[in-house]
N, C-alpha and C positions, 0 to 999 in steps of 0.2 A: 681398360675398358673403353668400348668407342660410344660415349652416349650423346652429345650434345649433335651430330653430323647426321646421327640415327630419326632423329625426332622430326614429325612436321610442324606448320608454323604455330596451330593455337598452342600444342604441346612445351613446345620450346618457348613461346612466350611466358606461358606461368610459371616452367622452371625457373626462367631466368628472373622472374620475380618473388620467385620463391621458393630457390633454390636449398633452402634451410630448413622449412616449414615441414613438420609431420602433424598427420592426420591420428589425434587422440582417440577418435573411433573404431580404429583397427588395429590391433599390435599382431605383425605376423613374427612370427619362430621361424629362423631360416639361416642358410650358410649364408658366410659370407660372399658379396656379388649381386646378392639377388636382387638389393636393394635399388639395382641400377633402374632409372626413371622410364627406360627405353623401353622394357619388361611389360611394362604398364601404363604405357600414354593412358590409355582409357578411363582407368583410375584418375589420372593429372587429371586426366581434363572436364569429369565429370565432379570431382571435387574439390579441383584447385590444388594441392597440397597432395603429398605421396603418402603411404601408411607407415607407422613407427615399426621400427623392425626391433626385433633383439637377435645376436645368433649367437650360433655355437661350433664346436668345432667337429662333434661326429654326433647321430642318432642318440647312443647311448646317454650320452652327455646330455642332449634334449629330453630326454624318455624321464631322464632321474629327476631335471629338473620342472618338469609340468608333477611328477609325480609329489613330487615337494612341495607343490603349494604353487608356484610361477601360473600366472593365468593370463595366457595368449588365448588370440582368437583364432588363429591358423598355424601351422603347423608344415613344412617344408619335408616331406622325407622318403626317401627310396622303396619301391617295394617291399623289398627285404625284409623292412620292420615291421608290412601295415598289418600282420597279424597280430602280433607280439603287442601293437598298440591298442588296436580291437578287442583283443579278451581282455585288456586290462581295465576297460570300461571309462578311458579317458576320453571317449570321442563320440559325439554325434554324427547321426547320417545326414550325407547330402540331399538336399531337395534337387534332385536334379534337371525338374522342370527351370527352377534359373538357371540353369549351367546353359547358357545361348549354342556352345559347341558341342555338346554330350552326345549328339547324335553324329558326328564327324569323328570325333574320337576315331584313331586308329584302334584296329580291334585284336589287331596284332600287339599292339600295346595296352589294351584292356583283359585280353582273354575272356573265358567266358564270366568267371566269378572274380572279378580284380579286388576285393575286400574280404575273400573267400567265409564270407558270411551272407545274410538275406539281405541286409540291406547294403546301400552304395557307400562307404566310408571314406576310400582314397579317388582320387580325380588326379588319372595323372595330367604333368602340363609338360615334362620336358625326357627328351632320353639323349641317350649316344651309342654309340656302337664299342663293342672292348673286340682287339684285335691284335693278329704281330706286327709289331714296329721293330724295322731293322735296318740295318747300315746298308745298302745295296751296293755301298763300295767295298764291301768286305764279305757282304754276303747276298752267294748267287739265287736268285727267286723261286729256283727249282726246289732250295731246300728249305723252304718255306711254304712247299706247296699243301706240309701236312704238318699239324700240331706235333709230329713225334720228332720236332727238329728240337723242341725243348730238352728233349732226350737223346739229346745227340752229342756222343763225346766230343766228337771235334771243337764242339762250343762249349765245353766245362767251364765255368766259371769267368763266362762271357755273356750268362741268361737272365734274366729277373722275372718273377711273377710282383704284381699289387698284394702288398700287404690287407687285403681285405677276400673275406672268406665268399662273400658271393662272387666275385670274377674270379678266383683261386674257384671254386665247385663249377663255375659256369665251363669255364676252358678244361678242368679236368671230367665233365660228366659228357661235353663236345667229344675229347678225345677218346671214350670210350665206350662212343655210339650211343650219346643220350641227348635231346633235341629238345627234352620238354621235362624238366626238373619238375613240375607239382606232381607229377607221376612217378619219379625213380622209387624204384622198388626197393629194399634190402642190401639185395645184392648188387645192384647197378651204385647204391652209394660207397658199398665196399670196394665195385672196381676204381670209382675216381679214388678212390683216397688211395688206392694202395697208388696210380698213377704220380699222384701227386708227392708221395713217396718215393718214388723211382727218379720224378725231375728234381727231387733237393740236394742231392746232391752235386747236382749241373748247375745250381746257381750261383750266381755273384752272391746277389743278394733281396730281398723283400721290396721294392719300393712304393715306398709310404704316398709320394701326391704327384701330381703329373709337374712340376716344376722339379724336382728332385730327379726322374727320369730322365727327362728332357738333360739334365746336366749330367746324369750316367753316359749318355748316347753319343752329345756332341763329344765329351770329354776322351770317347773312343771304349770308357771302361765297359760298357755292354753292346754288345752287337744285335741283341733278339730280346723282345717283351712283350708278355702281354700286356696292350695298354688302352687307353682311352683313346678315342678317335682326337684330341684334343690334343695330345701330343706332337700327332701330325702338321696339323697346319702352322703350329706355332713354332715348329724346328725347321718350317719350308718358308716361315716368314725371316726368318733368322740365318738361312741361305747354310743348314745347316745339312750333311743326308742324310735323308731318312725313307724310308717308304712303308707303306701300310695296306698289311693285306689283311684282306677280309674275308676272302674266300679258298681256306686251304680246302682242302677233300673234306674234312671234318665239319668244316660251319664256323660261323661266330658267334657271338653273344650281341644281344642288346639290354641297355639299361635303363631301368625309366625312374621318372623320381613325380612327384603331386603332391597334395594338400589333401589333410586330412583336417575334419572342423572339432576343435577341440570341446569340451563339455562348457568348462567353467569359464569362458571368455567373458567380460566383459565390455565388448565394445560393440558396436551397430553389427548385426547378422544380416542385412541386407549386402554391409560396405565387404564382408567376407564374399559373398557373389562377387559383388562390382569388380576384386581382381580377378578373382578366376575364371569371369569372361575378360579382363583387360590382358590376363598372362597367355588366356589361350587365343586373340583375336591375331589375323591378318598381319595386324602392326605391327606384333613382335615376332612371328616368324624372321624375319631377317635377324635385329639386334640378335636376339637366342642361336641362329645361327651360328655368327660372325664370331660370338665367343665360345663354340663348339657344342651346343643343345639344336636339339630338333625340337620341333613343335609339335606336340601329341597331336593337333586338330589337322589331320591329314587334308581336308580340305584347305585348308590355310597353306599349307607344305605344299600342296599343288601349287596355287596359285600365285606364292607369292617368290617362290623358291626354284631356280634353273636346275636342271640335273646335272649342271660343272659344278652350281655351286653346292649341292650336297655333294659330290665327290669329292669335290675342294676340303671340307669339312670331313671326307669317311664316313658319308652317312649314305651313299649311291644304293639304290637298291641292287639284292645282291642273289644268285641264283644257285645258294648250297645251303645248307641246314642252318640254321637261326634258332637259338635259343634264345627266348626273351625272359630277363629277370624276374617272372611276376612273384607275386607271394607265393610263399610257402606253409605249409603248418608251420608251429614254432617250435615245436619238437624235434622236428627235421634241422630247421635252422640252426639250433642251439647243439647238437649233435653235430652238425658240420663245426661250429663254431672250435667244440671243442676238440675235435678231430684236428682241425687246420693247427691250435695252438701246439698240439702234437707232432704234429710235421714238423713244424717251426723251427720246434726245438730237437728236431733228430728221433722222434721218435715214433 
């Protein structure tokens, strides 16, 4: 992580004075990383001290343990779940008059109902792009130019999808002329899945986290994946090849992640604002970059962000169909879920 080089001077001064020091007012629920100080100058430096974090290692894993009794004040998680989180009645709405960025919000990244209820529950703050990542030495760009390369015997058991059921739906509902998941119909869920049926047997194998990938790829063992734009930069910092397209005939996916305000927190409900304008400000557009997130506050992405360096990163804006992750019902979700586990396993 690059954080100390990231910081300006009041910021870097408190760190380095208090570099150990957590703020007992806020405990956020979060992956690991996030806790990085770069995230949140604004936080630093309006209270001295950063927030106590706890994490975890996937949603579910967080979802069981708030539902337990665990009482954070915030909450770190991907579209994917804020339904699933929402009906459960573990979360308050945002006031979103303090949210200082709410109205920059990308809306490409908000859609129209982002907490697909009446009130505002998820706030997103970071996304990335899912796309093919491929060997360009071993494989020519033309046959990359459409998602049905995954299905392409020439590459049997040279392919990987993410072991995770939203980018596994997102790439197979792209590949079979679906743009906008909160809408698939029936039938439109039947043609991914039977697609995604058709590439299991083309692949190597599932890959679980983009550091696992990343040593499928240099290693030679997979030549094509769908993957996280995050892969890219870090296999091109490693002088490794790779190349990452975003734009086959079909589209990509984007993925967003935010905070949702938990019910039973107890610590300062002010100090839960004061990140969520310090994670969406200016200041951390860049640090978020640098380690492979966008900054939902598109104003901030303008101004603070060259269009090399979002292409540096795979985040360039892009001129073919874009499915973005947003929520879904949880009916849908948990039907995908269990679909995917069926594929999985051959069937």
């Amino acid at each position: 992580m690059k954080t100390l080089t990231l910081l300006g001077g009041t910021a870097l001064a408190l760190l380095t004075t208090t570099a150990v020091a957590q703020d007992g007012g806020l405990l956020v629920l979060d992956y690991p990383g996030f806790e990085e100080p770069a995230y949140h100058t604004g936080y630093l430096e309006k209270h001295g001290d950063v927030p106590t974090f706890s994490f975890f290692g996937d949603e579910e894993e967080a979802f069981q343990k708030i539902r337990s009794g665990f009482q954070a004040d915030i909450a770190h998680i991907c579209a994917g779940s804020v339904t699933k989180w929402t009906e459960s009645g573990i979360l308050d709405e945002w006031d979103t008059t303090k949210i200082e960025a709410y109205d920059s919000l990308d809306s490409n990244l908000t859609g129209t109902d982002v907490a697909a209820t009446d009130g505002v529950y998820f706030i997103p703050t970071d996304f990335g792009s899912t796309g093919v990542a491929y060997n360009p030495d071993e494989v020519p760009a033309e046959d990359v130019a459409s998602l049905a390369v995954f299905k392409d015997p020439k590459y049997q058991g040279r392919v990987s999808l993410p072991d995770n059921v939203d980018d596994a739906y997102a790439l197979a509902y792209l590949a079979t002329g679906v743009d906008n998941w909160t809408e698939a119909t029936d039938e439109q869920f039947e043609a991914a899945s039977s697609w995604l049926r058709e590439v299991h047997p083309n692949l190597r194998t599932y890959w679980t986290d983009p550091a696992e990938l990343a040593q499928l790829m240099a290693s030679g063992e997979i030549l094509i994946s769908w993957a996280w734009n995050e892969t890219y930069p870090t296999m091109v910092d490693e002088g490794r090849p790779i190349a990452f397209q975003r734009t086959p005939t079909e589209g990509s996916s984007l993925w967003l992640c935010g905070y949702v305000n938990l019910k039973d927190g107890q610590g300062e409900e002010e100090k839960a604002y004061d990140y969520i304008n310090a994670i969406l400000a200016p200041a951390a557009a860049l640090p978020l970059l640098e380690n492979g997130f966008g900054t939902a506050n598109k104003a901030a992405l303008t101004s603070e962000i060259t269009e090399d360096q979002l292409k540096a990163a795979g985040l360039e804006p892009i001129d073919v169909p874009v499915l973005a992750q947003l929520p879904m019902s949880n009916e849908m979700r948990e039907r995908q879920a269990e679909t995917f586990e069926m594929i999985k396993a051959g069937f």
